[in-house]
N, C-alpha and C positions, 0 to 999 in steps of 0.2 A: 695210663691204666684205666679200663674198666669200672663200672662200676657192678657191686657185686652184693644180691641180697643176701641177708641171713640164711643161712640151714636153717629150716622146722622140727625140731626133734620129733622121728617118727617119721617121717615123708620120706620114700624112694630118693637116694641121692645119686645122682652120676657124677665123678671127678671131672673136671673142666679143665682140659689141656690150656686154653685160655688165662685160667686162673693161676694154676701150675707154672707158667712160662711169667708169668706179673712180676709171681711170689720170687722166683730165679732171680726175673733183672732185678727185682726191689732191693734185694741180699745184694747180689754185683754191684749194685750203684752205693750202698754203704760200705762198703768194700774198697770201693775204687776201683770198681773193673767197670767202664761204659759209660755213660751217662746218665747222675743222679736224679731219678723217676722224683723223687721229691721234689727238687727244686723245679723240675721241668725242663733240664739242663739236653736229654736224650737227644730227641726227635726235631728239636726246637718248637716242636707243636703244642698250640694255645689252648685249652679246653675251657668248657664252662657246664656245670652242671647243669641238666635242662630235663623238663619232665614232656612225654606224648601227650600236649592239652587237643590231640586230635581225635576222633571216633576208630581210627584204622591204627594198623599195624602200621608200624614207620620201620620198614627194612635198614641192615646196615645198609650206608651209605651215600642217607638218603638225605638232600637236600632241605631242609628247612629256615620260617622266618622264627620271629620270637615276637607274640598276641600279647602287646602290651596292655590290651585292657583286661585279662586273666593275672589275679594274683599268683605270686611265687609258691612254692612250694619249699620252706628252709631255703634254701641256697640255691635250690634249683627254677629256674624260670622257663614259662609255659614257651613249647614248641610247637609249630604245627606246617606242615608243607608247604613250603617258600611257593610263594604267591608274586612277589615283586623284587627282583633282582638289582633295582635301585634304595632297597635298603636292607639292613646289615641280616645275612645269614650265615648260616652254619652247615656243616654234615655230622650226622650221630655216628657216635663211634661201634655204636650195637644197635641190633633189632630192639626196639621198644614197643610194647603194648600200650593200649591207650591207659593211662594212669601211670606209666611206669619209669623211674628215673634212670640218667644214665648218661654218661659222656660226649658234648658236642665239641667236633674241632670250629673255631672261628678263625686259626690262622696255623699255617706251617703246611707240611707233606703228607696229603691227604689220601687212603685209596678208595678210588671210586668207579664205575663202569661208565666207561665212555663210548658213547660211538661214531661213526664217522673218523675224519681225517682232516689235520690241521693242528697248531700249535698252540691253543688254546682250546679251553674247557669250561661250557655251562651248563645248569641244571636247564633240563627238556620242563616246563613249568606242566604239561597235562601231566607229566610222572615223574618226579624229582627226584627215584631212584636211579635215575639212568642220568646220564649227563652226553650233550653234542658237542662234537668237536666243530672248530672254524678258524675265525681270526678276532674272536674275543670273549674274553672272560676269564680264567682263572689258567696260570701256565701247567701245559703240560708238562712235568718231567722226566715221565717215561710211560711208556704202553706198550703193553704186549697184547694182542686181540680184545677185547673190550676192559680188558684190568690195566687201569691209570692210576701212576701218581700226580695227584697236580697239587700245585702250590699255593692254597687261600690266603688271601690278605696280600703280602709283602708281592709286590711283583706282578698282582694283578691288573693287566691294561687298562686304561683307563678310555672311557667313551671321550671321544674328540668332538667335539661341534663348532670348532671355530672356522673362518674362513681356509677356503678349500678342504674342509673335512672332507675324508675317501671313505666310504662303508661298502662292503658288498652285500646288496640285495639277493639272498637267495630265493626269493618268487621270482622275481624275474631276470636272472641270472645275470646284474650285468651291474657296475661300481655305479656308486650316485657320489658326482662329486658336487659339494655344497658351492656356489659364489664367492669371490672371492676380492683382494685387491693389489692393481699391479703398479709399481713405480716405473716408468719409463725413461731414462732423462731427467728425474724431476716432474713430471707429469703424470698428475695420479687419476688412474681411471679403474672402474668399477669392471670385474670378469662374470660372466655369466657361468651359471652352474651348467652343469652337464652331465651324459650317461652316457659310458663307455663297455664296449665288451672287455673283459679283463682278460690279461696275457701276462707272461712274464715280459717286466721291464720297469718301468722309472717312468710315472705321470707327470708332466710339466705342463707350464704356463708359457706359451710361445705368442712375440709379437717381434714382428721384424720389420728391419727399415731399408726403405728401400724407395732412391730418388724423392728424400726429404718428407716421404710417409710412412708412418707405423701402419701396419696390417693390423685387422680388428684382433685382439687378444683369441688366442685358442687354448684350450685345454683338450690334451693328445697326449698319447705315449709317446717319446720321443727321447732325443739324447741331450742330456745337459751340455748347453752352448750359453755364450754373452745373450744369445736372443733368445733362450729356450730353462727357461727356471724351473727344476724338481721341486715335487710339493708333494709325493708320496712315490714309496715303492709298490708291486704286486708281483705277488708268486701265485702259479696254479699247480695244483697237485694233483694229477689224475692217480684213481684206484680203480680200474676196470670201469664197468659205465657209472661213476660218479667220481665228482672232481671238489677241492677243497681248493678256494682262495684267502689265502692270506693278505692282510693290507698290512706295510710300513707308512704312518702318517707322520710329516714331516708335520711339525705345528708352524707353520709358515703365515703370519700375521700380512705381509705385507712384502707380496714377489719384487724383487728388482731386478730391474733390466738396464742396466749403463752400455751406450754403445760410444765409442770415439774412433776419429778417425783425423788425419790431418787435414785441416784448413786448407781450399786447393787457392784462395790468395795469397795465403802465405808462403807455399807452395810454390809459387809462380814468382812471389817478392822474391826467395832466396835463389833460385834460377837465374833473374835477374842479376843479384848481386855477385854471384858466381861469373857471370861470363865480362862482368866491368872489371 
C-alpha cells in the first residue's frame, strides 16, 4: 500500500480511488479474502519507506539509488535517481515531490514503462522513469505497449564476465565474446575472443582434428558436435526496423573437446589374428 498524508482540516479534499481500493484489500486481507497487506503476504512485493532527497519530481515508476551520505528521515531513507545500476535500487511506488515520503519496491512484481523489445528490463539512466528492454536486467513478466510488469530482485540476470562471456553491444550491433579456455585431449590451450553478427543459433568453440592436427580453436555459430562446444545461445527479435537480441550464457569455465577413434595398429593386430 501507499503511503498516505494527513487531511488538513479546512483544505479542498478529493476522495482517492487509490486510497479507497488500499482501505478494501486491507478489510479483505483481515478477513481472509486475498493476501494479508500486513504481513506483505499479497504481491510478494518488498517495500521500503524512502523520501525524494532529489530537487525534481520523482514520477511513478521511476527508478532510483538510496544517497547514503543523506540522513534518514524516521524510517524513511533518502532517494534520488538511480545513477549506478551496479548498486542496490528501487522503483517508488507514487509520484513524489522533492521532500516528500512514500513507498519504494526493492523486490517482487513491479509496474513500469518499458520500451523496446526483449526479455528483460532496465532503468534508461538519462530518465529513470522509463525503462529499456534487451537481454539484461530485471525480468520482464508481461507487456502490453510500453506498460511492463517486471520482476526486481529474485530472478534478476546476473552480469557474466567469466571466460567466454557473450554480451550484445548495441553501438555496434554485433555479440563481443570475451576469451576463453579449451581442453582438447588433455591439452589445454588459451581461445581468442571474438565479434560476431548475432543470429539465431548456439555460439560454440570449435577445434577439429584432422591427420594428427587440431585446427586453431574458432568461436562461430555452429551445431554442437564431439569437436564443436556450446558456450552461449542467441535469439533476434525483429519489430519492424528495430531488432532485440537476446543472449543465453552458458557459464562454461573450461570447453572440452575429447575425440577417440580406434588405434589403426591394433586395428591391423586384430585383422591379423582373425585370418590365423
Amino acid at each position: 500500500m501507499a503511503f498516505y498524508s494527513d487531511v488538513i482540516p479546512g483544505e479542498a479534499f478529493t476522495p482517492s480511488a487509490v486510497l479507497s481500493n488500499d482501505v478494501r484489500h486491507l478489510i479483505n486481507g483481515l478477513n481472509g479474502f486475498g493476501g494479508n497487506q500486513l504481513s506483505g503476504n499479497g504481491s510478494g512485493r518488498v517495500r521500503v519507506q524512502a523520501y525524494n532527497a532529489s530537487e525534481f519530481m520523482l514520477p511513478q515508476g521511476t527508478a532510483v539509488g538510496f544517497d547514503s551520505t543523506l540522513p534518514r528521515s524516521g524510517d524513511a531513507i533518502p532517494a534520488i535517481p538511480v545513477r549506478d545500476l551496479s548498486k542496490p535500487w528501487g522503483v517508488v511506488a507514487q509520484a513524489l515531490k522533492p521532500g516528500e515520503i512514500g513507498d519504494c519496491f526493492i523486490s517482487g512484481p513491479v509496474n513500469v514503462r518499458a520500451y523496446g523489445t526483449g526479455d528483460y528490463a532496465k532503468p534508461y539512466l538519462a530518465s529513470p522513469d522509463m525503462f529499456v528492454r534487451g537481454s539484461d536486467g530485471a525480468p520482464v513478466l508481461h507487456a502490453s505497449g510500453i506498460d511492463a510488469v517486471i520482476n526486481l530482485g529474485a530472478g534478476t540476470q546476473e552480469n557474466y564476465a567469466g571466460p567466454f562471456a557473450v554480451t550484445y553491444d548495441s553501438a555496434s550491433g554485433l555479440l563481443l565474446v570475451s576469451p576463453g579456455y579449451l581442453s582438447r585431449n588433455g591439452e589445454f590451450v588459451e581461445v581468442a575472443g571474438t565479434e560476431l553478427e548475432p543470429r539465431d543459433g548456439l555460439v560454440c568453440v570449435e577445434s577439429i582434428l584432422g591427420n594428427g592436427e587440431w585446427s586453431a580453436p574458432e568461436i562461430k555459430f555452429g551445431t554442437p558436435s564431439r569437436e564443436c562446444y556450446p558456450i552461449a545461445g542467441c535469439m533476434v527479435t525483429a519489430d519492424g526496423d528495430s531488432r532485440s537480441v537476446s543472449v543465453c550464457q552458458f557459464r562454461v569455465p573450461v570447453a572440452v573437446i575429447i575425440v577417440a577413434a580406434e588405434c589403426p595398429i591394433s586395428a591391423e593386430a586384430d585383422d591379423d589374428d582373425g585370418q590365423q
